[in-house]
C-alpha positions as CSV (number, residue, x, y, z in Angstrom):
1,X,68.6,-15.2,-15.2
2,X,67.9,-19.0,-15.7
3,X,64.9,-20.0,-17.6
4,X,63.9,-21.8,-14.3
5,X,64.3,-19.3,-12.1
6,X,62.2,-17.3,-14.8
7,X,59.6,-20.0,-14.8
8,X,59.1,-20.0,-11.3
9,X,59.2,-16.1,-11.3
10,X,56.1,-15.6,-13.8
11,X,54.3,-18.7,-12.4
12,X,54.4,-16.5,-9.3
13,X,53.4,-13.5,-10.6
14,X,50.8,-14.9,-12.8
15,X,49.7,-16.9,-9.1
16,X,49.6,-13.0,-7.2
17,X,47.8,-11.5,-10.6
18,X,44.8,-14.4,-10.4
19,X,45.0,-14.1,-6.5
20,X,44.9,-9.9,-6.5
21,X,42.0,-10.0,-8.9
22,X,39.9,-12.0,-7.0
23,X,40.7,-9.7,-3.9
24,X,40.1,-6.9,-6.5
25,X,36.8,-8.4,-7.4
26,X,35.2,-9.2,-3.6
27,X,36.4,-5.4,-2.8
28,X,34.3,-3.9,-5.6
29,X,31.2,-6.5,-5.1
30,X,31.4,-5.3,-1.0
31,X,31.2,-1.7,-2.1
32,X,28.7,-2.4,-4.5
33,X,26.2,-3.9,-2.3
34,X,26.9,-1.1,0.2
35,X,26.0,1.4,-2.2
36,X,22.6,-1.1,-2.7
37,X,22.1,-1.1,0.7
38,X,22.3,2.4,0.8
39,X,20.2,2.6,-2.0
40,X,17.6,0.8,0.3
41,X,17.5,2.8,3.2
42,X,17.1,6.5,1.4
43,X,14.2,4.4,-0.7
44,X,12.7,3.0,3.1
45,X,12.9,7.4,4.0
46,X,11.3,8.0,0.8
47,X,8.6,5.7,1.5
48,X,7.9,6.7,5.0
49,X,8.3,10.4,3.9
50,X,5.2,9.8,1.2
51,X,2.9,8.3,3.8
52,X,3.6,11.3,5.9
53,X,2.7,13.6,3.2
54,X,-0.6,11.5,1.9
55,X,-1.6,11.5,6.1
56,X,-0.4,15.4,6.1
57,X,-3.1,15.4,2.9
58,X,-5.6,13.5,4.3
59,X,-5.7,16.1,7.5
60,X,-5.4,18.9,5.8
61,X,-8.6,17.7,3.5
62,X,-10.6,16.3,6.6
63,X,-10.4,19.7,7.9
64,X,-11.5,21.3,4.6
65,X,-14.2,19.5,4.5
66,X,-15.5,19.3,8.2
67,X,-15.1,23.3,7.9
68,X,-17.3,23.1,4.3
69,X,-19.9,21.0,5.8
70,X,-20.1,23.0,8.5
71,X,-20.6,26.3,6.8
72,X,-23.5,24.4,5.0
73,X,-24.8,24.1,8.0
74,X,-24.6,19.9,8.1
75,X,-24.0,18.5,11.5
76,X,-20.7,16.6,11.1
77,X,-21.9,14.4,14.0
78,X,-25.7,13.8,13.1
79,X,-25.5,13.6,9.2
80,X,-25.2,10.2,8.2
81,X,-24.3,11.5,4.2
82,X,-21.1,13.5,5.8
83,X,-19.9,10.9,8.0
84,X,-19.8,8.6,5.1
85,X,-17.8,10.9,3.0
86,X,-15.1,11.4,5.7
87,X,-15.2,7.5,6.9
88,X,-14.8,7.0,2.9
89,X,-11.9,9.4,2.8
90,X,-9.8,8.0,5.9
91,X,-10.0,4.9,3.9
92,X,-8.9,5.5,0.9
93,X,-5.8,7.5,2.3
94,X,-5.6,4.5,4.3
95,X,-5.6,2.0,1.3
96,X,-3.1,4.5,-0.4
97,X,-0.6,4.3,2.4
98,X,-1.0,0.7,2.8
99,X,-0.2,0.1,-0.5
100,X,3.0,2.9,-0.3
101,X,4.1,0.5,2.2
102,X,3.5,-2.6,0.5
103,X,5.8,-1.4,-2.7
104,X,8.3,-0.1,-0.4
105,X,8.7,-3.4,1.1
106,X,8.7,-5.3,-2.2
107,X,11.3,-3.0,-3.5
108,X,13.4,-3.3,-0.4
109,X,13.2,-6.9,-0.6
110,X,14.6,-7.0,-4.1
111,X,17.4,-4.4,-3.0
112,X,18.4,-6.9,-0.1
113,X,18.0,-9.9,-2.6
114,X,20.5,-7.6,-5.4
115,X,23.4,-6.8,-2.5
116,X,23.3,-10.4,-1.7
117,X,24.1,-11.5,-5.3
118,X,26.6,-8.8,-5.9
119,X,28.4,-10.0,-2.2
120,X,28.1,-13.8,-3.9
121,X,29.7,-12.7,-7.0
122,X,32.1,-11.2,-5.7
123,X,33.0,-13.9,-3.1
124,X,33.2,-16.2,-6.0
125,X,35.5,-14.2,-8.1
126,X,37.3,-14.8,-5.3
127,X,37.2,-18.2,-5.0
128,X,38.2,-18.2,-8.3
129,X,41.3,-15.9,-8.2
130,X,42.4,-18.2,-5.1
131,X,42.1,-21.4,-6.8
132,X,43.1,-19.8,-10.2
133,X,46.4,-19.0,-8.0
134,X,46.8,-22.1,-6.3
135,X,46.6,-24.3,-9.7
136,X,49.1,-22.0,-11.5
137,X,51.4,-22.3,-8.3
138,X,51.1,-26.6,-8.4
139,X,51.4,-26.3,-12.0
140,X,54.7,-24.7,-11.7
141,X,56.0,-26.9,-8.8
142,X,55.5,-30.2,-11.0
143,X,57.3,-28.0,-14.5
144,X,60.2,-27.6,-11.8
145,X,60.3,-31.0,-10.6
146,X,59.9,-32.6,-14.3
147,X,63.1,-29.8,-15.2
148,X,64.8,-30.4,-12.5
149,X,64.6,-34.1,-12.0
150,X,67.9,-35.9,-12.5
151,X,67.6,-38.2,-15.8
152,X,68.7,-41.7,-15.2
């Protein structure tokens, strides 16, 4: 084989290498932020699965309590002291899912925020392999052209 033919040969490969990388590179970044994505939605189910359990909590106390009251003989209705307690108690479980909510939210906006920058990275790498490919492709063109260019 001629060392020109060979030139052009490894400038080419080296040109699919750089090009196949960057392919390489998006492909993991996509599956990446899936996997983030994913990551999202189970912590969105875990979220609304606490705020189940603190309401399931909350009724499950209210009823406690209303039945303690009650075989105390205070009127749940009429004593001012009870309905306080209980008013205090929906907002507190209240408050706590409110505030279940508001982490969840934070923490899927910085999950969205992290599969964004993984999809960026890897549509850079991209960009990269292409024009990484692109420039080693011209640079062999003009080697063959000053090689193969008649002297005169």
């Amino acid at each position: 084989m001629d060392p020109i033919t060979l030139m052009l040969l490894s400038s080419g490969v080296q040109a699919g290498g750089s090009l196949l990388g960057g392919l390489g590179a998006k492909s993991a970044a996509d599956l990446n932020a899936f996997s983030v994505e994913t990551e999202k939605k189970m912590s969105e189910a875990e979220a609304a699965q606490r705020n189940n359990d603190r309401m399931e909590a909350y009724r499950s106390n209210l009823s406690a309590n209303i039945a303690s009251f009650a075989s105390q003989g205070r009127d749940v209705g009429a004593d001012r002291s009870v309905s306080a307690f209980l008013d205090k108690q929906k907002e507190i479980a209240v408050s706590d899912t409110a505030r279940s909510d508001f982490m969840a939210m934070m923490q899927g906006m910085q999950l969205t925020q992290k599969a964004s920058a993984i999809r960026r990275e890897g549509q850079a790498s991209l960009v990269a392999g292409v024009t990484d490919a692109f420039t080693t492709m011209v640079g062999a063109k003009y080697r063959y052209d000053k090689v193969k260019m008649p002297k005169g």
